[in-house]
ModelCIF file with pLDDT and N, C-alpha, C, O atoms, coordinates in Angstrom:
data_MODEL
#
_entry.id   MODEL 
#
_entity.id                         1 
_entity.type                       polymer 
_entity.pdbx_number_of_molecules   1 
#
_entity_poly.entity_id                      1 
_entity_poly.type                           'polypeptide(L)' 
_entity_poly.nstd_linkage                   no 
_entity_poly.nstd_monomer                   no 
_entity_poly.pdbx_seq_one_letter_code       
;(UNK)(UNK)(UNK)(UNK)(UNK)(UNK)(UNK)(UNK)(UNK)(UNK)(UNK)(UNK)(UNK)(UNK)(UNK)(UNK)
(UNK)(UNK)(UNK)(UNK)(UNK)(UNK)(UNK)(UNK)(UNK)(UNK)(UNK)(UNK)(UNK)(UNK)(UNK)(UNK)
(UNK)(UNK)(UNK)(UNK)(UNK)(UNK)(UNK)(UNK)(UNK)(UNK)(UNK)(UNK)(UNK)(UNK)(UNK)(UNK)
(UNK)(UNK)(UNK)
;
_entity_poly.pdbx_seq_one_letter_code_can   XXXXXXXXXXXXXXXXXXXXXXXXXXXXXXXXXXXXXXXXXXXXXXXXXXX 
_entity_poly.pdbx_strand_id                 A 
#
loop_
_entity_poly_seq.entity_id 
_entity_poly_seq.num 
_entity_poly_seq.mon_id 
_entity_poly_seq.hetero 
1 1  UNK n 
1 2  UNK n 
1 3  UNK n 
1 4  UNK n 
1 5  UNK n 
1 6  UNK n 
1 7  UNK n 
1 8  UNK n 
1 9  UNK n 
1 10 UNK n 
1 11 UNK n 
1 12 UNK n 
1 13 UNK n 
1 14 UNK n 
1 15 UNK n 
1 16 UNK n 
1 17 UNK n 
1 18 UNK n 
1 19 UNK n 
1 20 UNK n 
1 21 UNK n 
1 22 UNK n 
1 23 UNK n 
1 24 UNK n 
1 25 UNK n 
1 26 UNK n 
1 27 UNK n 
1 28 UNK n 
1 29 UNK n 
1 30 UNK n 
1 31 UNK n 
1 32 UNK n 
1 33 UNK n 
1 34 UNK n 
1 35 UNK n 
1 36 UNK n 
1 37 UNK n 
1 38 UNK n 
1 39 UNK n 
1 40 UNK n 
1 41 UNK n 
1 42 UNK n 
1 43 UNK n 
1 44 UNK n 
1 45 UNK n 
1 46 UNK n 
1 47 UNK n 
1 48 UNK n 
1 49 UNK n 
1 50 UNK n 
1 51 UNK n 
#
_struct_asym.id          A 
_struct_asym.entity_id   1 
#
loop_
_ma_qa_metric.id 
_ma_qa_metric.mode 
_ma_qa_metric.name 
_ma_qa_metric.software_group_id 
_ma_qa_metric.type 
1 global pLDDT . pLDDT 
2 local  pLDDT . pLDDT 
#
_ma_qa_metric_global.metric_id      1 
_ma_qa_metric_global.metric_value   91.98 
_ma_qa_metric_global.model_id       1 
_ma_qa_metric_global.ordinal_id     1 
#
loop_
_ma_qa_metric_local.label_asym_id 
_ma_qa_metric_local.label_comp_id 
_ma_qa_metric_local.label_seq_id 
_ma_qa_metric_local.metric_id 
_ma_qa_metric_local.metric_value 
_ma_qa_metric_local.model_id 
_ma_qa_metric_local.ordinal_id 
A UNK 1  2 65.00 1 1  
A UNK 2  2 71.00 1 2  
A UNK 3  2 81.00 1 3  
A UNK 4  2 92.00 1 4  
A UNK 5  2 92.00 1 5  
A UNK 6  2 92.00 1 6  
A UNK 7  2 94.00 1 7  
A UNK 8  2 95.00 1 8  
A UNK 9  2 95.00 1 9  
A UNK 10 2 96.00 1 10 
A UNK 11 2 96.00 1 11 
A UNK 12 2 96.00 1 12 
A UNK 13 2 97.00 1 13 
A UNK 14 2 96.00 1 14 
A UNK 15 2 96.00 1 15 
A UNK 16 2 96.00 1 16 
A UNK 17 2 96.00 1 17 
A UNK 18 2 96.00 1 18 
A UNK 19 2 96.00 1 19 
A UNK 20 2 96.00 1 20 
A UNK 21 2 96.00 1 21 
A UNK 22 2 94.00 1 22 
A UNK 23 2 95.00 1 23 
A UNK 24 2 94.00 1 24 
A UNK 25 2 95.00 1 25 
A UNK 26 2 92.00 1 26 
A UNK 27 2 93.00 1 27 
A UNK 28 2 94.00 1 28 
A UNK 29 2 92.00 1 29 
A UNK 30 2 93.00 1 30 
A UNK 31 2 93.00 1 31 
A UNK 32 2 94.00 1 32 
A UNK 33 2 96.00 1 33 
A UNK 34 2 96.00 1 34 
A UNK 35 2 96.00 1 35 
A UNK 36 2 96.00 1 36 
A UNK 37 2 96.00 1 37 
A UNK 38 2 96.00 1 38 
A UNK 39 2 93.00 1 39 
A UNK 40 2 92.00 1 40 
A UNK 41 2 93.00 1 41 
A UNK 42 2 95.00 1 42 
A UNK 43 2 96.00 1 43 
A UNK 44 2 96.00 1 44 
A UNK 45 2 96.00 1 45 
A UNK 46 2 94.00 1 46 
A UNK 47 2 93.00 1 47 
A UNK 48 2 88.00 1 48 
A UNK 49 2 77.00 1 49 
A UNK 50 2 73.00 1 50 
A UNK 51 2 70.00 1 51 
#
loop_
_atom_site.group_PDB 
_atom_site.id 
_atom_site.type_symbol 
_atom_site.label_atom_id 
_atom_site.label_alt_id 
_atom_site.label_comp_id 
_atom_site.label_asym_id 
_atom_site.label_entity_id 
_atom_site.label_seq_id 
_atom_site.pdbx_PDB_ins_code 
_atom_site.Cartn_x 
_atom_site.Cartn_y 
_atom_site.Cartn_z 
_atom_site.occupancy 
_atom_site.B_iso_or_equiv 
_atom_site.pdbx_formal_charge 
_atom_site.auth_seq_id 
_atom_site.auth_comp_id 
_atom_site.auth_asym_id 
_atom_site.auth_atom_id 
_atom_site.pdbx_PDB_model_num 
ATOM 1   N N  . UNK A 1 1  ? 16.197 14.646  24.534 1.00 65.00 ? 1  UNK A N  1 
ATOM 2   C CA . UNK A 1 1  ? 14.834 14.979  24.885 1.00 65.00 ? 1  UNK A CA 1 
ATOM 3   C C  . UNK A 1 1  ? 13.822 14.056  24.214 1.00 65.00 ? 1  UNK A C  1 
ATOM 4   O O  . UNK A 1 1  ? 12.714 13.904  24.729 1.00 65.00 ? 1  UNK A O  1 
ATOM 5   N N  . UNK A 1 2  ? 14.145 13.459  23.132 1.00 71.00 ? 2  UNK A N  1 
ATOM 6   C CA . UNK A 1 2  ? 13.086 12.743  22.523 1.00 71.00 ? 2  UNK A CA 1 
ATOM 7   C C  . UNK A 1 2  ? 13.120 11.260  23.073 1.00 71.00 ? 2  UNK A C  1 
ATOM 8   O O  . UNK A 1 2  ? 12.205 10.477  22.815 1.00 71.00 ? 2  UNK A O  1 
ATOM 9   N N  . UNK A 1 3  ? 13.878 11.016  23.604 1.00 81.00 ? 3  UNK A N  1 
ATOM 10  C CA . UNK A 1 3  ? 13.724 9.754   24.585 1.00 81.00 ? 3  UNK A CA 1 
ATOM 11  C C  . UNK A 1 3  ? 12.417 9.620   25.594 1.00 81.00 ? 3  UNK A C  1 
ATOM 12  O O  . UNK A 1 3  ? 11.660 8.664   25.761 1.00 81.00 ? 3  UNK A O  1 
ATOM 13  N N  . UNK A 1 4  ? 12.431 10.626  26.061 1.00 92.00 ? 4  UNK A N  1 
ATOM 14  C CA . UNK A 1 4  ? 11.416 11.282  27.408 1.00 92.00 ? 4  UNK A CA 1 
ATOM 15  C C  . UNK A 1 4  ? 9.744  9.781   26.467 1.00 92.00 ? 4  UNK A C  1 
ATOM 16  O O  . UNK A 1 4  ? 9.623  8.614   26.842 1.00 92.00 ? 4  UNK A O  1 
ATOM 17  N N  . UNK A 1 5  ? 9.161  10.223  25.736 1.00 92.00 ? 5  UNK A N  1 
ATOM 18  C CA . UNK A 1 5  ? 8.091  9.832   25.400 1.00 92.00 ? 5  UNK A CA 1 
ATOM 19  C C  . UNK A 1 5  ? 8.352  8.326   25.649 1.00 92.00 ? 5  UNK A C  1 
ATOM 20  O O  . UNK A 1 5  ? 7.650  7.767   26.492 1.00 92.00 ? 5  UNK A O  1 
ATOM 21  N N  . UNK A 1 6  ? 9.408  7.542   24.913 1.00 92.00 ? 6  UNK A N  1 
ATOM 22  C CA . UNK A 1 6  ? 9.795  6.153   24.435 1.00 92.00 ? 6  UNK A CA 1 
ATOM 23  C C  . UNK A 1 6  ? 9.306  5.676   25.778 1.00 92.00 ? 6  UNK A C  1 
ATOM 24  O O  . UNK A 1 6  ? 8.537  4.720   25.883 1.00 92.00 ? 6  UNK A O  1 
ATOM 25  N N  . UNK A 1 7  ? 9.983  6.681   27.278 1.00 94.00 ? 7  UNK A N  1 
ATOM 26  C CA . UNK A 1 7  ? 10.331 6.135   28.294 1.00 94.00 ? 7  UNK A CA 1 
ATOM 27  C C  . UNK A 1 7  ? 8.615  5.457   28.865 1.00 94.00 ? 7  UNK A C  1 
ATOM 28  O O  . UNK A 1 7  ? 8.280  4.375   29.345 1.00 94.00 ? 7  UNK A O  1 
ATOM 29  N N  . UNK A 1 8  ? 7.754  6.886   28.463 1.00 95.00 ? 8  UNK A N  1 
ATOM 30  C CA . UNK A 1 8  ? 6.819  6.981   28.950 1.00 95.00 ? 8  UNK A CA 1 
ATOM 31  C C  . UNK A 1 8  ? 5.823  5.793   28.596 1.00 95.00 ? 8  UNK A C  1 
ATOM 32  O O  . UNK A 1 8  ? 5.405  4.941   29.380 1.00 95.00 ? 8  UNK A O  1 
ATOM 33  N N  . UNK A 1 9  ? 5.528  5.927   27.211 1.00 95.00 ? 9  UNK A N  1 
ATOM 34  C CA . UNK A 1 9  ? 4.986  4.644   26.723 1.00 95.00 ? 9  UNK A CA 1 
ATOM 35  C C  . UNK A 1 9  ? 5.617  3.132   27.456 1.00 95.00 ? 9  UNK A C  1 
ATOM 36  O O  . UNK A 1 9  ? 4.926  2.471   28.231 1.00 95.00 ? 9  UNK A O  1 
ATOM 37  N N  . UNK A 1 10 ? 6.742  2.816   27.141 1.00 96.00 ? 10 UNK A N  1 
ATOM 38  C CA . UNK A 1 10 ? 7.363  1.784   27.990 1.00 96.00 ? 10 UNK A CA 1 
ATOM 39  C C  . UNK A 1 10 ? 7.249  1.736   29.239 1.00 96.00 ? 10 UNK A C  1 
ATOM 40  O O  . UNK A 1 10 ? 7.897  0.839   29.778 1.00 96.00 ? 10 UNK A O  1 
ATOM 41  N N  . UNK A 1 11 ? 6.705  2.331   29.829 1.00 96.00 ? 11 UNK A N  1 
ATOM 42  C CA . UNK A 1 11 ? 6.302  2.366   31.352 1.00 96.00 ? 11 UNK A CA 1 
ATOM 43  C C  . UNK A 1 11 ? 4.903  1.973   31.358 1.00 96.00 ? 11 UNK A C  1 
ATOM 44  O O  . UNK A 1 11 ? 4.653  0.942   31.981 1.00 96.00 ? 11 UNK A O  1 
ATOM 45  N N  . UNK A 1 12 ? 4.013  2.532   30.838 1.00 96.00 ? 12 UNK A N  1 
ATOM 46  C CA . UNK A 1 12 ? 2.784  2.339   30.364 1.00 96.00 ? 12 UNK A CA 1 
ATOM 47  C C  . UNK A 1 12 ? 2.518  1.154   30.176 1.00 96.00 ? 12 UNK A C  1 
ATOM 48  O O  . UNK A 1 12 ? 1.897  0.490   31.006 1.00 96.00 ? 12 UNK A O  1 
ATOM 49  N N  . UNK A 1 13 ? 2.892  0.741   29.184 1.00 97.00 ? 13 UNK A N  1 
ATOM 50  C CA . UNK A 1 13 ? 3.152  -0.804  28.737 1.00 97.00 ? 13 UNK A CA 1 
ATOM 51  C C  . UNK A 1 13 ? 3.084  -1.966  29.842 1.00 97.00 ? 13 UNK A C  1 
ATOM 52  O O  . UNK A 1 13 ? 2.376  -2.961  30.004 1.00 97.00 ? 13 UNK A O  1 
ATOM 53  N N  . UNK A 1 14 ? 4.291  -1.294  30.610 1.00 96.00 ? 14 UNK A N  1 
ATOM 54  C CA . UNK A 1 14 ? 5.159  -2.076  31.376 1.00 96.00 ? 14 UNK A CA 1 
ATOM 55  C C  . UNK A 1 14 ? 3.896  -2.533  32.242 1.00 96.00 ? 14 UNK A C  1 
ATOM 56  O O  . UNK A 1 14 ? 3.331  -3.622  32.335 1.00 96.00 ? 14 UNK A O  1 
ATOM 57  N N  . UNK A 1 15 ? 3.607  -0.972  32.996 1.00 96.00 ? 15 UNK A N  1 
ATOM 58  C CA . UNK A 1 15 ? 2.275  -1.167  34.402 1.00 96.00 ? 15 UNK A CA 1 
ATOM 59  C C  . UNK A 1 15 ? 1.122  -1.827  34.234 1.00 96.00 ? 15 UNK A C  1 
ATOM 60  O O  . UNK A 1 15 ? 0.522  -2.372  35.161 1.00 96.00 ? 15 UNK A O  1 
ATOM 61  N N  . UNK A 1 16 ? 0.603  -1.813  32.592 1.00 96.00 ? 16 UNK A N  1 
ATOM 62  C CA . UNK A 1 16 ? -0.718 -2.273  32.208 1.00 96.00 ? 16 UNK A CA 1 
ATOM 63  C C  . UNK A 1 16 ? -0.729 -4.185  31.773 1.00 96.00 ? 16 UNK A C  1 
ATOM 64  O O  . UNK A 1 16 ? -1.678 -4.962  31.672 1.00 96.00 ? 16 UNK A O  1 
ATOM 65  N N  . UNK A 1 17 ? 0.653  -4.381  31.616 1.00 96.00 ? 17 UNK A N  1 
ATOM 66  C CA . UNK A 1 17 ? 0.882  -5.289  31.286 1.00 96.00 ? 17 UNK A CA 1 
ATOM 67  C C  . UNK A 1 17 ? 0.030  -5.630  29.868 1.00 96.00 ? 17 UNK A C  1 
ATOM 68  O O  . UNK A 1 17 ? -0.596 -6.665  29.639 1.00 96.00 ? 17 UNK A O  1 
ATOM 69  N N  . UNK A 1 18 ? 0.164  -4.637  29.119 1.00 96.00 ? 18 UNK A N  1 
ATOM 70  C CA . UNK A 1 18 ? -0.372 -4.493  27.513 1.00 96.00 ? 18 UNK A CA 1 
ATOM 71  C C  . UNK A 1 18 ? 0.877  -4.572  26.409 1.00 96.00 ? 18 UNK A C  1 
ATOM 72  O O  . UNK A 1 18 ? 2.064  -4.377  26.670 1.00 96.00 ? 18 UNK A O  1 
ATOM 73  N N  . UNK A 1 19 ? 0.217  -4.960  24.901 1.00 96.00 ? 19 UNK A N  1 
ATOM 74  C CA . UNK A 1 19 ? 1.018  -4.639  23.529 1.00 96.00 ? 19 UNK A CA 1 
ATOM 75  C C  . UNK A 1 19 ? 0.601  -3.825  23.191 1.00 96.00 ? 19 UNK A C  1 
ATOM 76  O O  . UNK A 1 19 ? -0.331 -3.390  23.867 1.00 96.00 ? 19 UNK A O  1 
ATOM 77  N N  . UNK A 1 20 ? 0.956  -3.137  22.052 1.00 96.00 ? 20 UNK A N  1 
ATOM 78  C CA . UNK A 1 20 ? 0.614  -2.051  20.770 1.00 96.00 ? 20 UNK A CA 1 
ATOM 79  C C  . UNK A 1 20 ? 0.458  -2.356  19.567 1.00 96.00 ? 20 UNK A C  1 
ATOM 80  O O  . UNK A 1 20 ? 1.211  -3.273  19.239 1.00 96.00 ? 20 UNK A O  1 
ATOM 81  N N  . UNK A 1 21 ? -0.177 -1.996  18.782 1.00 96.00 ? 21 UNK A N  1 
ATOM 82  C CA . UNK A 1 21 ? 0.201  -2.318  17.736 1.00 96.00 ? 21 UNK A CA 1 
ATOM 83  C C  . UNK A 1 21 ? 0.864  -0.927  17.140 1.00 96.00 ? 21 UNK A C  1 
ATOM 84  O O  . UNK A 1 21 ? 0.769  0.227   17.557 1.00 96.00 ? 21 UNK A O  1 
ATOM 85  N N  . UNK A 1 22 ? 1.668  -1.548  15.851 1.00 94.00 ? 22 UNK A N  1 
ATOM 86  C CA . UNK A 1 22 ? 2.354  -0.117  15.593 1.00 94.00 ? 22 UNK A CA 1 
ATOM 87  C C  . UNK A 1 22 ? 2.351  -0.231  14.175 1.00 94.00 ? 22 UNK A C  1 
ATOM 88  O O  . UNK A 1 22 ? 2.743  -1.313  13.738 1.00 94.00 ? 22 UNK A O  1 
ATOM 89  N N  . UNK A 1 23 ? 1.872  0.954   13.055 1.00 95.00 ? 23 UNK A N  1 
ATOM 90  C CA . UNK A 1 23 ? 2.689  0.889   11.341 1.00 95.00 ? 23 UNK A CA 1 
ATOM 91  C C  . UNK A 1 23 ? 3.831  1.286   11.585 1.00 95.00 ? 23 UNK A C  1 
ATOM 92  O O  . UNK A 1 23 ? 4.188  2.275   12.225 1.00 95.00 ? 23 UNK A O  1 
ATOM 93  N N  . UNK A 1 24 ? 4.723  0.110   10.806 1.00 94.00 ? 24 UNK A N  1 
ATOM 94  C CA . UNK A 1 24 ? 6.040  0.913   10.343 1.00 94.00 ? 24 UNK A CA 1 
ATOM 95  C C  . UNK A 1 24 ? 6.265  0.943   9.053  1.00 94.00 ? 24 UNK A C  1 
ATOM 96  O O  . UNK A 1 24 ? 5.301  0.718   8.321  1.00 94.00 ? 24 UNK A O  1 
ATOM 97  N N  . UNK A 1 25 ? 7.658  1.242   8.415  1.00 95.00 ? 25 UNK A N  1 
ATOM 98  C CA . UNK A 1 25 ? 7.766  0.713   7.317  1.00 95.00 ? 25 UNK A CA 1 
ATOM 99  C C  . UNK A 1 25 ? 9.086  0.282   6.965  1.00 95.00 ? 25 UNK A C  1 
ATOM 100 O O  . UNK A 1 25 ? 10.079 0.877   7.385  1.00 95.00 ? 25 UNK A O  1 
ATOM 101 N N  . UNK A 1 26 ? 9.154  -0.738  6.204  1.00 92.00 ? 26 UNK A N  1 
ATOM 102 C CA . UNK A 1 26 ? 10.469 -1.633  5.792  1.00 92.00 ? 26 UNK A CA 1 
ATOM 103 C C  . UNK A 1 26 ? 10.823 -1.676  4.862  1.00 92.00 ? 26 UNK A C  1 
ATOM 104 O O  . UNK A 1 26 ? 10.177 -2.456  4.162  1.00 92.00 ? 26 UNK A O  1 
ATOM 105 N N  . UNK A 1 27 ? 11.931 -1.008  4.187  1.00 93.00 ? 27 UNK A N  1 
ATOM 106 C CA . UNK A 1 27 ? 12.140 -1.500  2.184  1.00 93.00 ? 27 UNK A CA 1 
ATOM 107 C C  . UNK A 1 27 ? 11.025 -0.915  2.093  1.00 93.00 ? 27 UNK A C  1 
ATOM 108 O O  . UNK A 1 27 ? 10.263 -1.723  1.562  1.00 93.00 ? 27 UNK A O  1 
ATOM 109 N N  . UNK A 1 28 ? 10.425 0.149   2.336  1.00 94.00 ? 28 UNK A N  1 
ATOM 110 C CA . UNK A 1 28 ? 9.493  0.845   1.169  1.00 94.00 ? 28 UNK A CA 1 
ATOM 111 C C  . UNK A 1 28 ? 7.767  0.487   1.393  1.00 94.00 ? 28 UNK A C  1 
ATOM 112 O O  . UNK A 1 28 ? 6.807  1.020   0.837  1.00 94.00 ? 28 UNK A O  1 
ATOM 113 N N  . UNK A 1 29 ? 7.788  -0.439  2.257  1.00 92.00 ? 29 UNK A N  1 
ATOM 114 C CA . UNK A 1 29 ? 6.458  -0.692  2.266  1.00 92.00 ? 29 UNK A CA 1 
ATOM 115 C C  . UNK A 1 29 ? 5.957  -0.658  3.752  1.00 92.00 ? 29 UNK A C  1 
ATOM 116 O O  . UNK A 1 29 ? 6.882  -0.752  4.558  1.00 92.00 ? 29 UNK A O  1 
ATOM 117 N N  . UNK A 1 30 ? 4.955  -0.569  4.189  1.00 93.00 ? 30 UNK A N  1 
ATOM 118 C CA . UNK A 1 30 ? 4.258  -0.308  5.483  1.00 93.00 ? 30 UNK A CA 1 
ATOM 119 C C  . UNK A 1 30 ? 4.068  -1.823  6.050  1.00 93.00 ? 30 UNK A C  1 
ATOM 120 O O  . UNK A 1 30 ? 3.935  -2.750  5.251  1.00 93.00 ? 30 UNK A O  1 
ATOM 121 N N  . UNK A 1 31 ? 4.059  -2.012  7.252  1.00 93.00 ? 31 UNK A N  1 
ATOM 122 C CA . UNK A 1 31 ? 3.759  -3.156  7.854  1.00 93.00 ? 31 UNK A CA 1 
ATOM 123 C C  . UNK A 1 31 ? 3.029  -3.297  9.163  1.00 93.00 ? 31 UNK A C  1 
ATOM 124 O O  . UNK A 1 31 ? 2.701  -2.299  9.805  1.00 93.00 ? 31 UNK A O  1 
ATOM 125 N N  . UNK A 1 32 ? 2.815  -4.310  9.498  1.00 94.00 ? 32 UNK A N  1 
ATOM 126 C CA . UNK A 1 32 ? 1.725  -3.906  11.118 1.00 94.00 ? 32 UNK A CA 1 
ATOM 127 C C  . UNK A 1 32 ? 2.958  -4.803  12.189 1.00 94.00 ? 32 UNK A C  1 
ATOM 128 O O  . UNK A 1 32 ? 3.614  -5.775  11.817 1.00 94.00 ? 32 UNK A O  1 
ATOM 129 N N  . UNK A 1 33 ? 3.013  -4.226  13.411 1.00 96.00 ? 33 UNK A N  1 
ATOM 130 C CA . UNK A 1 33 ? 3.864  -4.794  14.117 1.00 96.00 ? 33 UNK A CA 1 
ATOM 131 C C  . UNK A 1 33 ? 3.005  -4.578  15.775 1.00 96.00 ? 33 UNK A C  1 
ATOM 132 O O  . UNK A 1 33 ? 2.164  -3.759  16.144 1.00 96.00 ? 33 UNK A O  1 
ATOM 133 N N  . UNK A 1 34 ? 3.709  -5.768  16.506 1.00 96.00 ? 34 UNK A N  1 
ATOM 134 C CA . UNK A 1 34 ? 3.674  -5.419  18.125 1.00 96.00 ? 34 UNK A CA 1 
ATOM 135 C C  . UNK A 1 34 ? 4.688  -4.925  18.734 1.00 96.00 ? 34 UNK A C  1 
ATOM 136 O O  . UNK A 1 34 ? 5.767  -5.518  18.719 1.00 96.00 ? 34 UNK A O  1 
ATOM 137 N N  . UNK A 1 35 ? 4.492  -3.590  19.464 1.00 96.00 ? 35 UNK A N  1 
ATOM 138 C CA . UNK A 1 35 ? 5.489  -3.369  20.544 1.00 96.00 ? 35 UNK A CA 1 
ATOM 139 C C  . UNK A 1 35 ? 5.205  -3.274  22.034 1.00 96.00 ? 35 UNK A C  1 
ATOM 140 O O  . UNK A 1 35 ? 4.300  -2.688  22.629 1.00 96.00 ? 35 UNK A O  1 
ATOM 141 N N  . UNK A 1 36 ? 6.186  -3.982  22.461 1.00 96.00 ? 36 UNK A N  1 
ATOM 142 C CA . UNK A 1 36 ? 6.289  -4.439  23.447 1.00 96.00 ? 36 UNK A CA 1 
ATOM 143 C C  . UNK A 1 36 ? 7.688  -4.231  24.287 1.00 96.00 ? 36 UNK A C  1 
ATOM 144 O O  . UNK A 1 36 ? 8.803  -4.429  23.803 1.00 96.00 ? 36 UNK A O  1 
ATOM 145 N N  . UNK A 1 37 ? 7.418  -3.775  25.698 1.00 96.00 ? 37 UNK A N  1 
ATOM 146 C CA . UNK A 1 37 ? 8.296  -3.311  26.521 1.00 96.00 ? 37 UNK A CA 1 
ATOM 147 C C  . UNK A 1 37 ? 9.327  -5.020  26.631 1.00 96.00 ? 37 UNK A C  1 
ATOM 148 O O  . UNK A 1 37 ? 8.979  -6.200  26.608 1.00 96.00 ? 37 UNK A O  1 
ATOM 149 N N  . UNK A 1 38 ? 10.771 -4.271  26.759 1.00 96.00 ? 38 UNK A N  1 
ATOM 150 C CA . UNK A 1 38 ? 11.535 -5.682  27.220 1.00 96.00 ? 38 UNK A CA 1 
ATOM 151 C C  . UNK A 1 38 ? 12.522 -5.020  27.248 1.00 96.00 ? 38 UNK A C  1 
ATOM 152 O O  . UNK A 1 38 ? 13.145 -4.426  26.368 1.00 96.00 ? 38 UNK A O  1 
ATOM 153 N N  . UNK A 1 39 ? 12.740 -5.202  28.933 1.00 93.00 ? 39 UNK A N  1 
ATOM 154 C CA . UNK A 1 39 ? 14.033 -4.306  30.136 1.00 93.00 ? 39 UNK A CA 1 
ATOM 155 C C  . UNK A 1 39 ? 13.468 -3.309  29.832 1.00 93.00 ? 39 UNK A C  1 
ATOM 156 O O  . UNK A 1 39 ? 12.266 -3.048  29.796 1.00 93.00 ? 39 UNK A O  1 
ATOM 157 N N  . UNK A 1 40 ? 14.818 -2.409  29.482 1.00 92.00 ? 40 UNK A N  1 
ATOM 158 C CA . UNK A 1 40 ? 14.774 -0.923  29.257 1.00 92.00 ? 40 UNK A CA 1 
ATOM 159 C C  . UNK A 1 40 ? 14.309 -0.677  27.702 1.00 92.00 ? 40 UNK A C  1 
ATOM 160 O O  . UNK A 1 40 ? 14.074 0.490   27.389 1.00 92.00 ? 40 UNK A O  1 
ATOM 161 N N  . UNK A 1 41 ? 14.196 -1.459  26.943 1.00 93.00 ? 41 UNK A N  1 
ATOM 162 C CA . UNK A 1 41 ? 13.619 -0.963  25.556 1.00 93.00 ? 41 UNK A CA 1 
ATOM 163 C C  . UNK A 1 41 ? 12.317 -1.405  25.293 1.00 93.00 ? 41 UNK A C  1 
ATOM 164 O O  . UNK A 1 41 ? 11.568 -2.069  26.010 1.00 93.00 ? 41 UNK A O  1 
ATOM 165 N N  . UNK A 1 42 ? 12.139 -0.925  24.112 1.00 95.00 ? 42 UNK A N  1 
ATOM 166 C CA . UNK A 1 42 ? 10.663 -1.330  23.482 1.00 95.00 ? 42 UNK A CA 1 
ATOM 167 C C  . UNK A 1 42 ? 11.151 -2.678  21.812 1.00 95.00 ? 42 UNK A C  1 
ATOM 168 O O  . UNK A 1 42 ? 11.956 -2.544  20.890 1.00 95.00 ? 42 UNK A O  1 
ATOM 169 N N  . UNK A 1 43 ? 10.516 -3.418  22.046 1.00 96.00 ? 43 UNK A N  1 
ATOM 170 C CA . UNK A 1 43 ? 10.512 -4.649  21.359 1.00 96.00 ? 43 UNK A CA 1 
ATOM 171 C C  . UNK A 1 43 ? 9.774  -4.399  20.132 1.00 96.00 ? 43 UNK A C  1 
ATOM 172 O O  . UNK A 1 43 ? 8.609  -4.065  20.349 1.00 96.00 ? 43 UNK A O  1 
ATOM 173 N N  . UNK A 1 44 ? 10.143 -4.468  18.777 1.00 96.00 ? 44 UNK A N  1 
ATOM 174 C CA . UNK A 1 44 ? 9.011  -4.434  17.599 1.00 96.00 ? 44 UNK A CA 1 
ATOM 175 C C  . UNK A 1 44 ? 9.116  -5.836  16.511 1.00 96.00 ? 44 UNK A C  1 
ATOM 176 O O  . UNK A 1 44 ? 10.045 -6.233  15.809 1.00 96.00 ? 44 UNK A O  1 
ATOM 177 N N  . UNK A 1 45 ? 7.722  -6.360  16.733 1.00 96.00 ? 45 UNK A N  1 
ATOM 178 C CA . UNK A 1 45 ? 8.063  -7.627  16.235 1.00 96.00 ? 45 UNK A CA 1 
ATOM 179 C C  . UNK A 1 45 ? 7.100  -7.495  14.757 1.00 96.00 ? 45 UNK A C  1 
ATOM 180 O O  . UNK A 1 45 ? 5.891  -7.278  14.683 1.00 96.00 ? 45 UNK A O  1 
ATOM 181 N N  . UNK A 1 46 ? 7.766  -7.637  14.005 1.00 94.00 ? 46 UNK A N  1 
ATOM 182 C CA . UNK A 1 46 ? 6.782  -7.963  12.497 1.00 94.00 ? 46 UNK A CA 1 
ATOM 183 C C  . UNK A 1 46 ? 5.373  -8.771  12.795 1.00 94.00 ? 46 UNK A C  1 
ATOM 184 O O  . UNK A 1 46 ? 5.607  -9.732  13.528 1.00 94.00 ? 46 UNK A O  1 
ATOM 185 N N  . UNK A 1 47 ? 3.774  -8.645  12.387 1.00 93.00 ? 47 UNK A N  1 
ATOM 186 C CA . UNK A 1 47 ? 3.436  -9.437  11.877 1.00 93.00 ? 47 UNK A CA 1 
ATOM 187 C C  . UNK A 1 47 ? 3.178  -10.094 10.928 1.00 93.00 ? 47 UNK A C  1 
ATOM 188 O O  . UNK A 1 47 ? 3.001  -9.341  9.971  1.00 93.00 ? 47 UNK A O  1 
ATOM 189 N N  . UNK A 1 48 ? 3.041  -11.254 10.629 1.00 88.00 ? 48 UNK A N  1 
ATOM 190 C CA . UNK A 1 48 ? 2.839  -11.724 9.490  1.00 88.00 ? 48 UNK A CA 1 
ATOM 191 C C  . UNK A 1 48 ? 1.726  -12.815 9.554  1.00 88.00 ? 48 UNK A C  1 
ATOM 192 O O  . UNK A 1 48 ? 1.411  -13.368 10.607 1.00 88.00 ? 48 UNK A O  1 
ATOM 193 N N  . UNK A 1 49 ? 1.254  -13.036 8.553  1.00 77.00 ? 49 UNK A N  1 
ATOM 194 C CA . UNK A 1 49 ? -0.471 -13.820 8.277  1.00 77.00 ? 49 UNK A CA 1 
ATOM 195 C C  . UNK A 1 49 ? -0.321 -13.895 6.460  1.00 77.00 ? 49 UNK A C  1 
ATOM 196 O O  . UNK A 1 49 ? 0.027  -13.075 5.610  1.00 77.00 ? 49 UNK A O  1 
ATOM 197 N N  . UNK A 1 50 ? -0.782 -15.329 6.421  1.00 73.00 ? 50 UNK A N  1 
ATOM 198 C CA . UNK A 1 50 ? -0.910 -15.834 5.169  1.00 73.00 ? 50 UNK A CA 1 
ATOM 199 C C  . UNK A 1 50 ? -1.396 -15.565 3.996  1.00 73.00 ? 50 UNK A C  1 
ATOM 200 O O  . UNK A 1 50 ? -2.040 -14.550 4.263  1.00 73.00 ? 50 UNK A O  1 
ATOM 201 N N  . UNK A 1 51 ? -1.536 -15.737 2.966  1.00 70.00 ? 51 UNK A N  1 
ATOM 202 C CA . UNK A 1 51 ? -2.457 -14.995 1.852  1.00 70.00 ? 51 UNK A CA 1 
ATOM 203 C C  . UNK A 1 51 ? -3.519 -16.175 1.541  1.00 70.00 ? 51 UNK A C  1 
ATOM 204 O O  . UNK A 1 51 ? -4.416 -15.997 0.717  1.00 70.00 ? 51 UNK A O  1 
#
């Protein structure tokens, strides 16, 4: 049942031809990422920017 949403957003995505941004977290710390539909899944790519 908790698939149902993933699907929904990824469809969303898909029709609008839009990204997301998303927090996650990695090893303990929070990060900013894009997700993005690709096929049947959703894609989460790290960003990263310099100091």
């Amino acid at each position: 049942m908790a698939a149902k949403p993933y699907v929904l957003l990824r469809k969303a995505l898909e029709r609008n031809g839009k990204v997301a941004v998303a927090k996650f977290a990695l090893r303990g710390r929070e990060r900013l990422g894009l997700l993005r539909p690709l096929g049947e899944a959703l894609l989460l790519s790290g960003l990263h920017w310099g100091r």
